[in-house]
PQR file with spaces between the fields and no chain letter, atoms N, CA, C, O and H, PARSE charges and radii, in Angstrom:
ATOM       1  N    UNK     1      14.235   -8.233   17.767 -0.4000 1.5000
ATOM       2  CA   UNK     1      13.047   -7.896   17.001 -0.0000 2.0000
ATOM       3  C    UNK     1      13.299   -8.254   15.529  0.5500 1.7000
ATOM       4  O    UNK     1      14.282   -7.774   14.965 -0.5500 1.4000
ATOM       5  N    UNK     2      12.452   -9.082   14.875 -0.4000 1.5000
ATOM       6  CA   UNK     2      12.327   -9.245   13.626 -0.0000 2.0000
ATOM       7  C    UNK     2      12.524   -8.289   12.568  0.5500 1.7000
ATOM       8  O    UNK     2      12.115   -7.143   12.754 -0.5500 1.4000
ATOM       9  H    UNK     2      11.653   -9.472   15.333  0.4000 1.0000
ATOM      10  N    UNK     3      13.239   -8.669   11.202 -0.4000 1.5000
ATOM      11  CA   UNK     3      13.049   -7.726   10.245 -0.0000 2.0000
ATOM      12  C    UNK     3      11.238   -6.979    9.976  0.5500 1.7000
ATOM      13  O    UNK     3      10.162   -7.529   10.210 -0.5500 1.4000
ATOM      14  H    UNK     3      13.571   -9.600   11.051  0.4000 1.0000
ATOM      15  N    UNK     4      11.450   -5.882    9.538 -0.4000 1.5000
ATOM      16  CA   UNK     4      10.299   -5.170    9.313 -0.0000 2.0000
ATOM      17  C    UNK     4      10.369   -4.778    7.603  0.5500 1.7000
ATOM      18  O    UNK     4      11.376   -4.222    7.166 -0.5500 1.4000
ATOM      19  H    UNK     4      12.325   -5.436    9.348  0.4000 1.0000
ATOM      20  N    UNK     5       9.255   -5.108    6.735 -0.4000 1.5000
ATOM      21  CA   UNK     5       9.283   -5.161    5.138 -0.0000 2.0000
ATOM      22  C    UNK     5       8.376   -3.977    5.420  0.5500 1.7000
ATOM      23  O    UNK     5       7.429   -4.098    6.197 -0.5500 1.4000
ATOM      24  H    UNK     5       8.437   -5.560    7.090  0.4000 1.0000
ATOM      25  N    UNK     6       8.711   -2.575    4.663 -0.4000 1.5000
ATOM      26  CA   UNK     6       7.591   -1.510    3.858 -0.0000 2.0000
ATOM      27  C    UNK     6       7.257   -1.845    2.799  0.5500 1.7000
ATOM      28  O    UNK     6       7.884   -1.630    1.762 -0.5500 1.4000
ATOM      29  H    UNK     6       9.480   -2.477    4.032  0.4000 1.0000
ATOM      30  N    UNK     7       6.089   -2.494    2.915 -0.4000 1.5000
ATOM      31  CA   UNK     7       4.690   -2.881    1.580 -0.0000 2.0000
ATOM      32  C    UNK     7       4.960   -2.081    0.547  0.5500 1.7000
ATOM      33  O    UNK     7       4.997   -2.571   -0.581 -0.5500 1.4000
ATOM      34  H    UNK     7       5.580   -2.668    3.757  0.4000 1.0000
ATOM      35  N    UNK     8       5.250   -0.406    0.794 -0.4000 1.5000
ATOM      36  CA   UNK     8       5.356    0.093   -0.403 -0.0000 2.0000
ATOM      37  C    UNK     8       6.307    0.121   -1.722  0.5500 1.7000
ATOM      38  O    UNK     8       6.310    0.243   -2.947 -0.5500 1.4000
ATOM      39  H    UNK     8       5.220   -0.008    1.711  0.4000 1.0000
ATOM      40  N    UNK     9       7.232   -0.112   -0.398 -0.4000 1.5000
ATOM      41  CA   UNK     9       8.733   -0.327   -1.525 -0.0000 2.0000
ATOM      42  C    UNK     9       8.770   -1.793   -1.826  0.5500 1.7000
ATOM      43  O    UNK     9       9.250   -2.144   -2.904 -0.5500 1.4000
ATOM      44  H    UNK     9       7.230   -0.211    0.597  0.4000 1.0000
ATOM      45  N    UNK    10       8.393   -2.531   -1.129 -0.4000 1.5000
ATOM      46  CA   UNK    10       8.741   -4.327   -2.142 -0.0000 2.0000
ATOM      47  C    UNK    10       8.224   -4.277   -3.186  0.5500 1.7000
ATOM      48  O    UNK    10       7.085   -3.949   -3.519 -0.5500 1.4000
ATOM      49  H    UNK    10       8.004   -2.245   -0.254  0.4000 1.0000
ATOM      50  N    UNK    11       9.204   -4.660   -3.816 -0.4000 1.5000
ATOM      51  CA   UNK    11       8.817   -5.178   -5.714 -0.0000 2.0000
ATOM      52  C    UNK    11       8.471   -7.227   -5.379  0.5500 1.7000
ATOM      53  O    UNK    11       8.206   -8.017   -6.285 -0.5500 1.4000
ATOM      54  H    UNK    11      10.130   -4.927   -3.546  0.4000 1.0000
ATOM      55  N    UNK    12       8.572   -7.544   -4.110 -0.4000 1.5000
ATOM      56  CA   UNK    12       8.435   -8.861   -4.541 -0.0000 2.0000
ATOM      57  C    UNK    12       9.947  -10.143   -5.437  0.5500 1.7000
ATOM      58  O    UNK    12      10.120  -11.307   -5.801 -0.5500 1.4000
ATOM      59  H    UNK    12       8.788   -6.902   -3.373  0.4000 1.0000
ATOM      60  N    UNK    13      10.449   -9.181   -5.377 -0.4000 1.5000
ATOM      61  CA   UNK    13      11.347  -10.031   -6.380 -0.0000 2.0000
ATOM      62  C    UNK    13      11.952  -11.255   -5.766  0.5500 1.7000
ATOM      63  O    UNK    13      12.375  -12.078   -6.579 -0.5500 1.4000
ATOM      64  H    UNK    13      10.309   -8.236   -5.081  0.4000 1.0000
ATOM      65  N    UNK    14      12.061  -11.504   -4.667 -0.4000 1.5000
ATOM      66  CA   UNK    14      12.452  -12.803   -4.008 -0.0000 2.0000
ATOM      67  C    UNK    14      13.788  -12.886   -3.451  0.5500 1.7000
ATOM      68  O    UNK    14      14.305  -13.831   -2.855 -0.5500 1.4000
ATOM      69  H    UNK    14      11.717  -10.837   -4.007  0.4000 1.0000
ATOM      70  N    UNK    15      14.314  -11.630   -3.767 -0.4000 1.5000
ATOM      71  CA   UNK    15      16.154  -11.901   -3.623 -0.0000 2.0000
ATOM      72  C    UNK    15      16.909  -12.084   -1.734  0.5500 1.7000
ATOM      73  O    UNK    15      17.998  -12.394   -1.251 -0.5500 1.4000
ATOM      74  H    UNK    15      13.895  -10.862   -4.251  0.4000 1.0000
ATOM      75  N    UNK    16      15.265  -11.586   -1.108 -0.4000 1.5000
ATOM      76  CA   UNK    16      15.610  -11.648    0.355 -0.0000 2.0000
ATOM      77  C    UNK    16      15.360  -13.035    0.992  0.5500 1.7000
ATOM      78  O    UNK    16      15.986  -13.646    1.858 -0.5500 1.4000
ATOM      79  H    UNK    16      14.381  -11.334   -1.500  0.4000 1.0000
ATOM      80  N    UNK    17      14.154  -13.363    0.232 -0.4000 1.5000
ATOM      81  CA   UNK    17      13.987  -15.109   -0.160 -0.0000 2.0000
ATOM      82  C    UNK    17      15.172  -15.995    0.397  0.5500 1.7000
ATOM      83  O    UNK    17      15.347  -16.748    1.354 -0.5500 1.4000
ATOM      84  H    UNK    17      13.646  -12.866   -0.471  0.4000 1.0000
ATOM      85  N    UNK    18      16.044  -15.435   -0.902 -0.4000 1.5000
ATOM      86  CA   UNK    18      16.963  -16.696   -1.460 -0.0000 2.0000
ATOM      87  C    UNK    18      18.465  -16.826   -0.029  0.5500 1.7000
ATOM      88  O    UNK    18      19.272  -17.650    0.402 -0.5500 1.4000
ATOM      89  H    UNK    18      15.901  -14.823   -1.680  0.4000 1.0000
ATOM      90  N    UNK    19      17.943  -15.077    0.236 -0.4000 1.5000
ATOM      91  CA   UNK    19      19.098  -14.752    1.051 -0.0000 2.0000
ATOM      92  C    UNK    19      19.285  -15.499    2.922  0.5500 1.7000
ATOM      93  O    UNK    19      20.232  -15.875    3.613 -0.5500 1.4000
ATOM      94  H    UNK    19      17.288  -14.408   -0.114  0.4000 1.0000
ATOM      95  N    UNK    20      17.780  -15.393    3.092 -0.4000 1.5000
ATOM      96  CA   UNK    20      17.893  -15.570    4.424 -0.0000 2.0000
ATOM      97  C    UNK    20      17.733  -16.898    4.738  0.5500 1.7000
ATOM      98  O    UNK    20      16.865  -17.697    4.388 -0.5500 1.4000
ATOM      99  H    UNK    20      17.011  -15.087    2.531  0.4000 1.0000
ATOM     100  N    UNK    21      19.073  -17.068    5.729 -0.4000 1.5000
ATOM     101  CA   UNK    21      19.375  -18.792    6.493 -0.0000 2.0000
ATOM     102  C    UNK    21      18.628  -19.406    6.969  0.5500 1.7000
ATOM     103  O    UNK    21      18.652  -20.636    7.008 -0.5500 1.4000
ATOM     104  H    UNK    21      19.778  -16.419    6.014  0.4000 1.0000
ATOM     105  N    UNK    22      17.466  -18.415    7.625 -0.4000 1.5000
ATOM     106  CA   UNK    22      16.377  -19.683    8.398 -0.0000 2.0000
ATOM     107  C    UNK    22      15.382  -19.840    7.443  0.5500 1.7000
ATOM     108  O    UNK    22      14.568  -20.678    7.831 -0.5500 1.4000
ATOM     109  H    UNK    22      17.446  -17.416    7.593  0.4000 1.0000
ATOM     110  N    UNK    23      15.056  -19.283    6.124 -0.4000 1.5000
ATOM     111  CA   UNK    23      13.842  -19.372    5.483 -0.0000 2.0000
ATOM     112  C    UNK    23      12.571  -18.813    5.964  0.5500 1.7000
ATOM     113  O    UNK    23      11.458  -19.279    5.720 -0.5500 1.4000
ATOM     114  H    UNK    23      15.718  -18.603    5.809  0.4000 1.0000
ATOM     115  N    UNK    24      12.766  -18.047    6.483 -0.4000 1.5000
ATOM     116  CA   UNK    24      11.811  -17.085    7.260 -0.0000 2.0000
ATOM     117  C    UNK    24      11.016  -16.154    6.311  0.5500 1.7000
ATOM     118  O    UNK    24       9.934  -15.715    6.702 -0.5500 1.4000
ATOM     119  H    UNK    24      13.670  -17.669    6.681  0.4000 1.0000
ATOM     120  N    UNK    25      11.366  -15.915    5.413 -0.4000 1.5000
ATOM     121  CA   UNK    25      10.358  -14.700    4.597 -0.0000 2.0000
ATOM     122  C    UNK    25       9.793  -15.848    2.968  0.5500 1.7000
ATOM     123  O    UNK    25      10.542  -16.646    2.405 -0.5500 1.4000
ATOM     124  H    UNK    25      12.245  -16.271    5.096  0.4000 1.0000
ATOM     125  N    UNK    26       8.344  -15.562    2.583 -0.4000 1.5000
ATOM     126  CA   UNK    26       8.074  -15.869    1.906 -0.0000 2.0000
ATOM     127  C    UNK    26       7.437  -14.980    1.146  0.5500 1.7000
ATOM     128  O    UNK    26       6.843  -14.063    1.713 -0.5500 1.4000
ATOM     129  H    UNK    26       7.736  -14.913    3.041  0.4000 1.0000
ATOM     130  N    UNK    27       7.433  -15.071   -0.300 -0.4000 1.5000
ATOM     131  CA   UNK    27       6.465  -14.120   -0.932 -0.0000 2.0000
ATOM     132  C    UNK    27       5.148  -14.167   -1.642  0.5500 1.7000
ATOM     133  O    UNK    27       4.893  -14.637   -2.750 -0.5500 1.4000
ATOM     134  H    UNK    27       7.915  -15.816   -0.760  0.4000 1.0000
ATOM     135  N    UNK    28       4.211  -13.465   -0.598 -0.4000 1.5000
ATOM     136  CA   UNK    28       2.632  -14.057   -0.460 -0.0000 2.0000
ATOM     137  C    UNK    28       2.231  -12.697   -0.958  0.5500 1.7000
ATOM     138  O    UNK    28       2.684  -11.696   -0.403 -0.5500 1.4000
ATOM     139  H    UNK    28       4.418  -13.083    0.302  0.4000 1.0000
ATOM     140  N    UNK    29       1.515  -12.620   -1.841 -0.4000 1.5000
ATOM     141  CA   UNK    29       0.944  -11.823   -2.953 -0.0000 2.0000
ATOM     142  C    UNK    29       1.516  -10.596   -3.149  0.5500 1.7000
ATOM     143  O    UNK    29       1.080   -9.471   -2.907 -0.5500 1.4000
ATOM     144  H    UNK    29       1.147  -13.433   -2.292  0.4000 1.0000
ATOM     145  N    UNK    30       2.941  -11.103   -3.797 -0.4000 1.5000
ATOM     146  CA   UNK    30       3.898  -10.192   -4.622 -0.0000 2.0000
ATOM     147  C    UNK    30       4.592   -9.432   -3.423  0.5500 1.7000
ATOM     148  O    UNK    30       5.492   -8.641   -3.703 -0.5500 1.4000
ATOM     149  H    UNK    30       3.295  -12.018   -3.994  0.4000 1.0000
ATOM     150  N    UNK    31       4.325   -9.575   -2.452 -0.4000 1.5000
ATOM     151  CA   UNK    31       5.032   -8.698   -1.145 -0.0000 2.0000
ATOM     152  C    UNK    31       6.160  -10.316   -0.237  0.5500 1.7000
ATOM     153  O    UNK    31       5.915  -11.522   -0.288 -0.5500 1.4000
ATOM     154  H    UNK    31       3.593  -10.218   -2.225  0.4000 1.0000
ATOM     155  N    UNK    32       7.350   -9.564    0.491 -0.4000 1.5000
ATOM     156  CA   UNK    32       7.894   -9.883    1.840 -0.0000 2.0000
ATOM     157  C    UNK    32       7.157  -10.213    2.572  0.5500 1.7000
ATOM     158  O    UNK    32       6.381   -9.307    2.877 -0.5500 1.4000
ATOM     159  H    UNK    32       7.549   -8.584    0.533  0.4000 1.0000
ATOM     160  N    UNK    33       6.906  -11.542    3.272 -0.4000 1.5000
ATOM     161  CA   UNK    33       6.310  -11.541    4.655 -0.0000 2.0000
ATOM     162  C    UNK    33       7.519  -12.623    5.118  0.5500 1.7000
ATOM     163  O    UNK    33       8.105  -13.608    4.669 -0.5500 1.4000
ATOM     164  H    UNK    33       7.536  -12.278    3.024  0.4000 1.0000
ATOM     165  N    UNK    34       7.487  -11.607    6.551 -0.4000 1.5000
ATOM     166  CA   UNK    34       8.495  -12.585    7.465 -0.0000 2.0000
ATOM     167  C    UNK    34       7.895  -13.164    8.559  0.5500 1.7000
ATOM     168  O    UNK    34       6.990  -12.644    9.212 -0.5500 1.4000
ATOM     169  H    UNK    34       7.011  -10.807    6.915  0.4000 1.0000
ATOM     170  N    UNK    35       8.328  -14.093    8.733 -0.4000 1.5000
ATOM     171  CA   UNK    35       7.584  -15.299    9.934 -0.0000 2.0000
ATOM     172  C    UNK    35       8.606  -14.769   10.706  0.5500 1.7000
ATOM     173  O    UNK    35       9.750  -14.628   10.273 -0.5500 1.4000
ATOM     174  H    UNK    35       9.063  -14.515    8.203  0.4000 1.0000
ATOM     175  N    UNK    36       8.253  -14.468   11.830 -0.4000 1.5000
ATOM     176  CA   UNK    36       8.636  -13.334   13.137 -0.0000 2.0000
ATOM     177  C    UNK    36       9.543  -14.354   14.083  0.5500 1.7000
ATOM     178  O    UNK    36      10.653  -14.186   14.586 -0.5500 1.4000
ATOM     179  H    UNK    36       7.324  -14.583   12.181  0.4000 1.0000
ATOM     180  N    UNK    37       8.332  -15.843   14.136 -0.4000 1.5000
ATOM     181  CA   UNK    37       9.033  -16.715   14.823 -0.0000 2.0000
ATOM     182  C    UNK    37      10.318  -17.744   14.844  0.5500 1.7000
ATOM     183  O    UNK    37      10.937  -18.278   15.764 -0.5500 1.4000
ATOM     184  H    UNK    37       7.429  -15.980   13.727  0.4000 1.0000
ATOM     185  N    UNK    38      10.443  -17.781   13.346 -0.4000 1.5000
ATOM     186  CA   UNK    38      11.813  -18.420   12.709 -0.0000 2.0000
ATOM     187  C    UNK    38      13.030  -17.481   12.136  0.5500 1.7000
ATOM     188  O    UNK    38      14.096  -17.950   11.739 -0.5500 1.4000
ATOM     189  H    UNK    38       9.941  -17.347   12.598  0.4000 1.0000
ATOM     190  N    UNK    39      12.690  -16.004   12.155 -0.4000 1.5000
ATOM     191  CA   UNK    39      13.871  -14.541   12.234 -0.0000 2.0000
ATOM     192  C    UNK    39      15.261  -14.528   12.916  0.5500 1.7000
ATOM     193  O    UNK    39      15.329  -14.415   14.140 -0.5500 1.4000
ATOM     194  H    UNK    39      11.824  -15.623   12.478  0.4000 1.0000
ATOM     195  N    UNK    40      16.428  -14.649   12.110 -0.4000 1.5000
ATOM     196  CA   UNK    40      17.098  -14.401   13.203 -0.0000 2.0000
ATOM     197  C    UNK    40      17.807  -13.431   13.618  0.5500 1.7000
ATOM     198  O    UNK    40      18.775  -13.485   14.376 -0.5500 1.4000
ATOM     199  H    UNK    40      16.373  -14.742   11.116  0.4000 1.0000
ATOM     200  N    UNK    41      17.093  -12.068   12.878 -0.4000 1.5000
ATOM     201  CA   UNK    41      17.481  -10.932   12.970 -0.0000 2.0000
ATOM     202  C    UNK    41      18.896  -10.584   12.622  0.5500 1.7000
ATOM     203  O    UNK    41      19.575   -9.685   13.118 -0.5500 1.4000
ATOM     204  H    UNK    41      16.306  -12.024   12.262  0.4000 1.0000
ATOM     205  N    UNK    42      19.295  -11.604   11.513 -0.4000 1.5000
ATOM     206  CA   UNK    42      20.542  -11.775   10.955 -0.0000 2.0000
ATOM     207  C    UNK    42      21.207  -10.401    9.929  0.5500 1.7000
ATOM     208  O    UNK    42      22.357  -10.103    9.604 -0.5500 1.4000
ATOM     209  H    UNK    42      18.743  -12.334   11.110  0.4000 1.0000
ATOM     210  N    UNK    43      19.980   -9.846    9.666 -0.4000 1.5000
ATOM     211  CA   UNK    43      20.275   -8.701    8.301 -0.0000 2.0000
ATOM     212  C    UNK    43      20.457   -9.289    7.091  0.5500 1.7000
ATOM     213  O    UNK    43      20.511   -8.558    6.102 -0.5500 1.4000
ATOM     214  H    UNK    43      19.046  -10.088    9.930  0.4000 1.0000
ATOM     215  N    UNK    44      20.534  -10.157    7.003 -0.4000 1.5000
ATOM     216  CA   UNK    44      21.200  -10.839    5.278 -0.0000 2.0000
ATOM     217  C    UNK    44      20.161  -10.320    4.526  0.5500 1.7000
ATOM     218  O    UNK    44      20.528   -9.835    3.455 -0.5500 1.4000
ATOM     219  H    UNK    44      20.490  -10.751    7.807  0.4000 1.0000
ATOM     220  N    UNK    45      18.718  -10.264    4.812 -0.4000 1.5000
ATOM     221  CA   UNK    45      17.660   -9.507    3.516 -0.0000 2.0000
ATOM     222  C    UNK    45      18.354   -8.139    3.371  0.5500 1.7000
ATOM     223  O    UNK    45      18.703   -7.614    2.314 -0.5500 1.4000
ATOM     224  H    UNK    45      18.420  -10.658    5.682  0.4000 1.0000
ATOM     225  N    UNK    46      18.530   -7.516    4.977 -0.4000 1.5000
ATOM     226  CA   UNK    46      18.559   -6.454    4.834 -0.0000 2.0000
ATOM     227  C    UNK    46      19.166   -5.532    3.601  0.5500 1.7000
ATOM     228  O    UNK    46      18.798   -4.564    2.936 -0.5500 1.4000
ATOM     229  H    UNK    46      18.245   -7.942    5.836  0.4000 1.0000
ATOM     230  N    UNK    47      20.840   -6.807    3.733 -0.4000 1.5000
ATOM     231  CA   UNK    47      21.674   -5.983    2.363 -0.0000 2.0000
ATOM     232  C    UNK    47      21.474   -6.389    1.284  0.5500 1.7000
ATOM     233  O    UNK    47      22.094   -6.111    0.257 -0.5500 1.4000
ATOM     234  H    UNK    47      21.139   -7.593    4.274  0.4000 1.0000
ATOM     235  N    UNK    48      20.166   -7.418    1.482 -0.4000 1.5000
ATOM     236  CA   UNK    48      20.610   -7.533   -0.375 -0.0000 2.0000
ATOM     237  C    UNK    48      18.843   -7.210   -0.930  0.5500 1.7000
ATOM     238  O    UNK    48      18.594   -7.698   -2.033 -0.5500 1.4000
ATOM     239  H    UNK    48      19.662   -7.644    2.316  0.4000 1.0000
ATOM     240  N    UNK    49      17.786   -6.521   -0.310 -0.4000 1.5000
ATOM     241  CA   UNK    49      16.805   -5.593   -0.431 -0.0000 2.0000
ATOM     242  C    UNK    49      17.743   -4.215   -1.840  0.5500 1.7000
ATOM     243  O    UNK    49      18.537   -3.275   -1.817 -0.5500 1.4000
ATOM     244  H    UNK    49      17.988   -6.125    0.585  0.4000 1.0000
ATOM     245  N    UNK    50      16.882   -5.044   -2.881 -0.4000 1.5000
ATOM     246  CA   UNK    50      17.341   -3.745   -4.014 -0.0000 2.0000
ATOM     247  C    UNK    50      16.550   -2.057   -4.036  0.5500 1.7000
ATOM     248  O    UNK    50      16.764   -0.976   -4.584 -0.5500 1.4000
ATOM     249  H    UNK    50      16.236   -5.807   -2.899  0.4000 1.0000
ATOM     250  N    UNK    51      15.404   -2.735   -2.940 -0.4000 1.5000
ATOM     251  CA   UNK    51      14.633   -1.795   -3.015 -0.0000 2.0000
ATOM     252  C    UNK    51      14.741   -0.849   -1.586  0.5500 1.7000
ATOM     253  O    UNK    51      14.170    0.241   -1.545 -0.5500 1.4000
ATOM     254  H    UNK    51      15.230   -3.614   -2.495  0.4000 1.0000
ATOM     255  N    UNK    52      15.486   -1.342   -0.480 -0.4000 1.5000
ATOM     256  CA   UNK    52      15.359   -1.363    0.520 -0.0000 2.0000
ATOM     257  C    UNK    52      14.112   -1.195    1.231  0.5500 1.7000
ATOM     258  O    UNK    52      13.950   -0.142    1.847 -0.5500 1.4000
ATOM     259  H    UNK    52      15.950   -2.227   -0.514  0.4000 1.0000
ATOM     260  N    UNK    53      13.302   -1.983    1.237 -0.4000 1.5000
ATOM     261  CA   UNK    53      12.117   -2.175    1.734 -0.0000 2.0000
ATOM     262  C    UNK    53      12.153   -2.763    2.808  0.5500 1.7000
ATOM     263  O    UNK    53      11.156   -2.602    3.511 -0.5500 1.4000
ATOM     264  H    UNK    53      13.434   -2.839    0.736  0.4000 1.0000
ATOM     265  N    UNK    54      13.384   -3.744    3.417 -0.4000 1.5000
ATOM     266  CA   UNK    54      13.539   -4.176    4.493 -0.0000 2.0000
ATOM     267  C    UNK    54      14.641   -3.536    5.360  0.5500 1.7000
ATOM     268  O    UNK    54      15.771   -3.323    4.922 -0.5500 1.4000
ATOM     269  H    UNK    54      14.194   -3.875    2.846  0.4000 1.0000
ATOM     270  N    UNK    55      14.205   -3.211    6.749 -0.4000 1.5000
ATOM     271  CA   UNK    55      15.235   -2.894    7.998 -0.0000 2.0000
ATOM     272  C    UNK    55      14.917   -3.665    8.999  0.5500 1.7000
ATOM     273  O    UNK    55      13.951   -4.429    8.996 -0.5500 1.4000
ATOM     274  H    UNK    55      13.287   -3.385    7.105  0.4000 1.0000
ATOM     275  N    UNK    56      15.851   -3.487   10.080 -0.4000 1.5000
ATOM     276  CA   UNK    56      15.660   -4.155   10.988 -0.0000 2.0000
ATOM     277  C    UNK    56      16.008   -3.043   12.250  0.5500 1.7000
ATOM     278  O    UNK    56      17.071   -2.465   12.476 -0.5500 1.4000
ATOM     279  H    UNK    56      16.635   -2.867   10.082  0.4000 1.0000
ATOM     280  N    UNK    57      14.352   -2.950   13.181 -0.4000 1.5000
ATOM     281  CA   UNK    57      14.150   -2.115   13.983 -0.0000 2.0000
ATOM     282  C    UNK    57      15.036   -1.591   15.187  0.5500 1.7000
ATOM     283  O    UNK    57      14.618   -0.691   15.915 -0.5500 1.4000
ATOM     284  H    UNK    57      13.489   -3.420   12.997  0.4000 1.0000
């Protein structure tokens, strides 16, 4: 199962961006969105989420 982003806590800042290997998350109006289908449920956003806004279910 794909990472899961809480809307409330993203600041947007991009740092999960830069982090993840497949390029799977982009940031579309100031929020995390992860493309579910290119995920590799790797965690790398996970640890570097300053806000922790991202887990993985």
């Amino acid at each position: 199962m794909p990472a899961v982003v809480d809307l409330n806590k993203c600041s947007g800042c991009g740092d999960c961006r830069q982090a993840c290997p497949t390029g799977a998350i982009e940031i579309v109006d100031g929020k995390a969105k992860i493309d579910e289908s290119t995920c590799a449920d790797c965690g790398a956003c996970v640890d570097v989420c300053p806000t922790g806004a991202i887990s993985l279910p």
